[in-house]
VEXFI-511925 format. One record per residue (C-alpha): residue number from 1; residue in three letters; x, y, z. Coordinates in steps of 0.5 Angstrom, whole numbers, padded with zeros to 4 digits. Each point is the difference from the previous one (the first is absolute). Layout:
   num   residu    east   north      up
   NUM      ala       X       Y       Z
...
This chain:
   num   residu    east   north      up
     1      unk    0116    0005   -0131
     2      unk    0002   -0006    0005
     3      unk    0005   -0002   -0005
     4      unk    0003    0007   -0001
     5      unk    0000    0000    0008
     6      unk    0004   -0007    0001
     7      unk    0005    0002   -0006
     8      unk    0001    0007    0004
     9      unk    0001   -0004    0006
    10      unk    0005   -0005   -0002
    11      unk    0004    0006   -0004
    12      unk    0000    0003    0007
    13      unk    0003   -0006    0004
    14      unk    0004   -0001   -0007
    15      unk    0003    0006    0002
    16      unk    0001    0000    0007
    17      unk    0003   -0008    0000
    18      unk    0005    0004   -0004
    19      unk    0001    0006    0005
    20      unk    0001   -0005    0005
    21      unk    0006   -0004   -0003
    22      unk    0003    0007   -0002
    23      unk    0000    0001    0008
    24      unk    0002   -0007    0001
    25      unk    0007    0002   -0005
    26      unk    0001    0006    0004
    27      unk   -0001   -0002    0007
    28      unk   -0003    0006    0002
    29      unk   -0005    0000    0006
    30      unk   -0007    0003    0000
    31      unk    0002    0005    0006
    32      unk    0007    0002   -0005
    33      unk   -0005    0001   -0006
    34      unk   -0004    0005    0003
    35      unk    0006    0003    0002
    36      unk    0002    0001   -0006
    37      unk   -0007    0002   -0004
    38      unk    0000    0005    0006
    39      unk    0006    0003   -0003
    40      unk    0000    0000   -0006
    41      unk   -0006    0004    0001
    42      unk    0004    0004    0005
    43      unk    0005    0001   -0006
    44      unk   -0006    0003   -0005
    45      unk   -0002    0006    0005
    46      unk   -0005   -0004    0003
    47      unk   -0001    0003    0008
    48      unk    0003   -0006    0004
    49      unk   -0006    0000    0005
    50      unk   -0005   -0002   -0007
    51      unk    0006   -0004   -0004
    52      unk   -0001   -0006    0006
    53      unk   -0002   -0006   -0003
    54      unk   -0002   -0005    0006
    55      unk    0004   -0007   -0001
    56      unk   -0007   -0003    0000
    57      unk   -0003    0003   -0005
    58      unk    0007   -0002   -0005
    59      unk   -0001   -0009    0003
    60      unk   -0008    0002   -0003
    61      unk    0002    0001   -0006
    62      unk    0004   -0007   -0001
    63      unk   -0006   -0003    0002
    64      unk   -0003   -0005   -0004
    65      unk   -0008    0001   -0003
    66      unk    0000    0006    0000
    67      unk   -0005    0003   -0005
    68      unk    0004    0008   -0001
    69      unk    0007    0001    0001
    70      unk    0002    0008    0000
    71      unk    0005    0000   -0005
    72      unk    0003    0006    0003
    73      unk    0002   -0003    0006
    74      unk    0002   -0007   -0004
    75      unk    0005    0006   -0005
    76      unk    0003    0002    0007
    77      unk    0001   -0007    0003
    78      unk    0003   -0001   -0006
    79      unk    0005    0005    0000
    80      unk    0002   -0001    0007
    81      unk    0002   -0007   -0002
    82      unk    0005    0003   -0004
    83      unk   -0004    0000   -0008
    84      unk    0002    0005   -0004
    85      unk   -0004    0005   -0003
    86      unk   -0003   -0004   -0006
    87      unk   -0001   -0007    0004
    88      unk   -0005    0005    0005
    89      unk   -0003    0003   -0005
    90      unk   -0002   -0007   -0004
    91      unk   -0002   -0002    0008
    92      unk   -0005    0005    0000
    93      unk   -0003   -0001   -0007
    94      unk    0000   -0007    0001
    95      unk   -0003    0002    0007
    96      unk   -0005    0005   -0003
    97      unk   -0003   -0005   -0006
    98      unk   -0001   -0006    0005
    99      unk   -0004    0005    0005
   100      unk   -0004    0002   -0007
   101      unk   -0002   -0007   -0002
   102      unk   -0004   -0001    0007
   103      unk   -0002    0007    0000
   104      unk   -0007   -0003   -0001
   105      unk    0001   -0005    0007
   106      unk   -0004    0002    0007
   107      unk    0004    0004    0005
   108      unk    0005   -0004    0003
   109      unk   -0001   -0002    0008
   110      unk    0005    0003    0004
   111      unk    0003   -0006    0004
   112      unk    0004    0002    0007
   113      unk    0003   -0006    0001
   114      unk    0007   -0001   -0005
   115      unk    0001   -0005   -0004
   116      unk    0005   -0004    0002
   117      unk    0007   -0001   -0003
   118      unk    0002   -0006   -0004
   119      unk    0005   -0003    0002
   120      unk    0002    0002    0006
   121      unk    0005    0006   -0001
   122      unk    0006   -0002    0004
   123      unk    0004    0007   -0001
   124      unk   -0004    0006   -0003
   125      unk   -0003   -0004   -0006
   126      unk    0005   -0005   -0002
   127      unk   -0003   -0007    0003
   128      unk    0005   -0004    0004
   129      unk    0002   -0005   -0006
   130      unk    0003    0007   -0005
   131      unk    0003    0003    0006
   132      unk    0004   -0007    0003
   133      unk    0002   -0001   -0008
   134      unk    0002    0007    0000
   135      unk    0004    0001    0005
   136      unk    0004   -0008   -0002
   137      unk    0000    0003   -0007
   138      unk    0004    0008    0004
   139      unk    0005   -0004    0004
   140      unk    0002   -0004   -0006
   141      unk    0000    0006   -0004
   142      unk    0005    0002    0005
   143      unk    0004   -0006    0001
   144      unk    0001    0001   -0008
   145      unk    0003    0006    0002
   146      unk    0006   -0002    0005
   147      unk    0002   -0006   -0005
   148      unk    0001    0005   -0007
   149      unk    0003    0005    0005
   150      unk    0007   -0003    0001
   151      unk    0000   -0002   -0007
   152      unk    0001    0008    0000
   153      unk    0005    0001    0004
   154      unk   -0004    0000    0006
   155      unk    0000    0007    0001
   156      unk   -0008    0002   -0001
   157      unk   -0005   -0004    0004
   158      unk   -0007   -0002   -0006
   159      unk   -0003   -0003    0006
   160      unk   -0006    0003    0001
   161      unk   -0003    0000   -0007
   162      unk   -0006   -0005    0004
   163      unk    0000    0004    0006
   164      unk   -0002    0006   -0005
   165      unk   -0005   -0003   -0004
   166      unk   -0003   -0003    0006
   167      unk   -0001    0007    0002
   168      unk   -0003    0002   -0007
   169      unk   -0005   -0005    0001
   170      unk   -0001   -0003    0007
   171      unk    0001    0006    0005
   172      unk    0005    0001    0005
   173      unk   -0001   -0005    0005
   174      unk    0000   -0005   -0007
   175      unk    0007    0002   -0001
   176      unk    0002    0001    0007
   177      unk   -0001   -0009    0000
   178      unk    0003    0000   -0006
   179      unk    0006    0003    0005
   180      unk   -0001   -0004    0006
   181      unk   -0001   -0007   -0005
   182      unk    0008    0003   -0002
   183      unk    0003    0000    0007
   184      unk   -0003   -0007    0002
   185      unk    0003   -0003   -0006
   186      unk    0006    0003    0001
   187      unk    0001   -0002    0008
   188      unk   -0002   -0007   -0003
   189      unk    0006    0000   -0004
   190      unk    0004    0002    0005
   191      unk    0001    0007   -0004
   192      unk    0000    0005    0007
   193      unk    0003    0005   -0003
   194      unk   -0005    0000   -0007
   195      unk   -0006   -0001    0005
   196      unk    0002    0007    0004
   197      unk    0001    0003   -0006
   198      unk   -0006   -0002   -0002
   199      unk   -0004    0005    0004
   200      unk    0001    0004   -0005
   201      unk   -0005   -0004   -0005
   202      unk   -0006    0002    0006
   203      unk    0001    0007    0000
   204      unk    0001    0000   -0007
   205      unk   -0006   -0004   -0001
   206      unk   -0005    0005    0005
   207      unk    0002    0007   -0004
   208      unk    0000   -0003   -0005
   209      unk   -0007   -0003    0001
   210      unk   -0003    0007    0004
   211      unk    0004    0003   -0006
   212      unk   -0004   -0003   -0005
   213      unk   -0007   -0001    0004
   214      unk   -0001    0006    0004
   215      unk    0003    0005   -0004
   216      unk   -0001   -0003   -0007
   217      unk    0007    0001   -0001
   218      unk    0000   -0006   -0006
   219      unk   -0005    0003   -0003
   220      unk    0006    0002   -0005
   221      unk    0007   -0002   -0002
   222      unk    0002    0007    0003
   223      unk   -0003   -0001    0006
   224      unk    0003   -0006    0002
   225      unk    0007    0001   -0002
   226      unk    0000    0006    0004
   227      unk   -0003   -0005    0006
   228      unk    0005   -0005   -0002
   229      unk    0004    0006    0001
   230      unk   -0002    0001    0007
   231      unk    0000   -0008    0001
   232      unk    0008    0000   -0001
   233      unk    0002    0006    0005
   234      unk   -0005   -0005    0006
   235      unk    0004   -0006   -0002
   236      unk    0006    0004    0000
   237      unk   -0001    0003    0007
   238      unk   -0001   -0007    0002
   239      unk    0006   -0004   -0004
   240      unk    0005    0005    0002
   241      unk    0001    0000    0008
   242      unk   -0001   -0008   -0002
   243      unk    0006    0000   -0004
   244      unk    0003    0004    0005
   245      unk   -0001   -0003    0007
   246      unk   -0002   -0006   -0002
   247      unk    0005   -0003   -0004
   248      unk    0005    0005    0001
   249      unk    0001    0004   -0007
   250      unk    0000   -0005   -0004
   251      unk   -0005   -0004   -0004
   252      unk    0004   -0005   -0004
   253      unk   -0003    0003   -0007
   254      unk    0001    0005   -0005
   255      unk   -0002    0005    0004
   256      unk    0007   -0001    0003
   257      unk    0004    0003   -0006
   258      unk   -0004    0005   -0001
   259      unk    0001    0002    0008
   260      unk    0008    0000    0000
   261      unk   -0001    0004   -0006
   262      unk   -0005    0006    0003
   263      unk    0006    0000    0006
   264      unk    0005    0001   -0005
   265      unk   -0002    0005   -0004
   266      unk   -0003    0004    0005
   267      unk    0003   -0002    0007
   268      unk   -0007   -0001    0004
   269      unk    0000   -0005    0006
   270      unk   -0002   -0006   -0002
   271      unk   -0007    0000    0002
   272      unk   -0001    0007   -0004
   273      unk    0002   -0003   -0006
   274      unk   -0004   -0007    0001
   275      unk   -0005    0005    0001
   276      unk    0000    0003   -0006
   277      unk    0001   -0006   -0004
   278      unk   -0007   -0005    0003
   279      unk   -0003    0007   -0001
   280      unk    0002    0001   -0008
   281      unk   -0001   -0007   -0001
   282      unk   -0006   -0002    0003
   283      unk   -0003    0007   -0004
   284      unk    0001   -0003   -0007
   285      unk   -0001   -0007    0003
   286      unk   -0008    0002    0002
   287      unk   -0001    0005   -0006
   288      unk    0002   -0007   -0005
   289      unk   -0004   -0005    0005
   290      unk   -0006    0006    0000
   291      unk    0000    0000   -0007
   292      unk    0000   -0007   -0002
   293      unk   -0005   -0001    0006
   294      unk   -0005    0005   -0003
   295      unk    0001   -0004   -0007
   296      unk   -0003   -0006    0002
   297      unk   -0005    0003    0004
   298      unk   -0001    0003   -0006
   299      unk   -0002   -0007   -0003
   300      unk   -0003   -0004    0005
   301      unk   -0005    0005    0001
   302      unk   -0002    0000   -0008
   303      unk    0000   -0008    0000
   304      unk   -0004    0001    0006
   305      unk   -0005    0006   -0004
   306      unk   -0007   -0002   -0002
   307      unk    0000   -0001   -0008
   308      unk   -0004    0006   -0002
   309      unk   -0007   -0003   -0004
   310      unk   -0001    0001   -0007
   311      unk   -0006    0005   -0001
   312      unk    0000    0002    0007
């Protein structure tokens, strides 16, 4: 009898050391989660007011020595970390056979007292070691981009490819620094004007991390191109009166041509046309940067997934 208990209790911590690092992949906080569960709930013709899940009863069922789990609550956990239907439903009958192998142990004393996090989260569940890794790892996605970009002729920009993907993975104040880190670099450099154009890389960084974070708007392709799209037209409207007032019309790049050639085509003003241009271009830009960014997202959170174990 105390054998089936301690086995159906190391099963149960198995799976919650699981959870955890699941969490930990996604950089979603406790607070988030139950949010997230609440409307999943919403979403399946639950009564908002009983759909409420409190925040503390989501970080409970992370907590390590546990005896049960509710393999309910763990599915809904799953699924809001953005599992696909089969993942959530092998959770919860990884779940439910763990709880069963200890089915026979003594009810489980409620503790009050939280267990505390290890380590130490530094932003909503990634430790402070990922989260510097990962914003080094953005702004050197990003300066990957600038470097291929005038190898194409230097209309398009591919320089926020990291500001994205920190904003998948990280959130939005991860992908903000990835930003602010950029404009030091470049006022290091002595590069004014890229530093003030890199205004752009925070915004950028801060819709796209609420975007994906708060709205769960990466939790498709779709859905993040079409919050890539909205991306371009915040950076467009911040690019443009940069372009216009700062540096007089022109940007010594690609878009110039491209410029001259909107005016002599349809004879528009001149702020009409690099309007027209940033705005064209930095839509196709962040639909392909969204794009590779949710790929490689894609691939870091598998090769951070728990391996599934055998005859669970």
């Amino acid at each position: 009898m105390g054998g089936s208990s301690d086995t159906g209790a190391a099963r149960v911590d198995e799976l919650i050391s699981e959870l955890r690092m699941l969490r930990d992949a996604r950089g979603v906080s406790y607070r988030e989660l139950a949010a997230r569960v609440t409307e999943q709930r919403i979403d399946a013709g639950a009564n908002p007011a009983a759909a409420r899940v409190p925040h503390t009863t989501i970080s409970d069922a992370f907590r390590l020595g546990r005896r049960r789990l509710n393999a309910g609550l763990v599915a809904e956990i799953v699924e809001a970390l953005g599992e696909d239907p089969a993942a959530v439903a092998l959770w919860r009958a990884r779940v439910a056979a763990a709880v069963a192998a200890g089915s026979s142990a003594a009810p489980e004393p409620r503790l009050e007292t939280p267990t505390p996090e290890q380590p130490v989260p530094a932003s909503d569940g990634l430790s402070w070691g990922r989260l510097v890794a990962l914003i080094v790892a953005g702004v050197l996605l990003n300066s990957t981009g600038k470097f291929v970009n005038p190898l194409l002729g230097d209309v398009f920009f591919f320089d926020m490819v990291g500001t994205a993907l920190v904003a998948i993975l990280g959130g939005p104040w991860a992908a903000a620094a990835v930003g602010v880190v950029f404009i030091v670099v470049e006022l290091l450099k002595g590069q004014v004007v890229a530093a003030v154009f890199s205004v752009t890389m925070v915004s950028a960084g801060l819709v796209w991390g609420f975007g994906a974070t708060r709205f769960r708007l990466a939790a498709t392709l779709p859905r993040f191109l079409a919050l890539s799209a909205f991306v371009a037209v915040v950076t467009s409207s911040i690019a443009v009166p940069i372009t216009v007032f700062y540096l007089g019309g022109s940007t010594d790049r690609g878009l110039d041509g491209l410029r001259d050639l909107v005016i002599g085509m349809t004879g528009v003003h001149t702020e009409v046309a690099i309007s027209i241009v940033n705005a064209t271009i930095s839509l196709i830009d962040k639909v392909i940067v969204g794009a590779i960014a949710y790929g490689v997202a894609v691939l870091v959170r598998r090769a951070l997934r728990p391996a599934p174990r055998l005859g669970a």
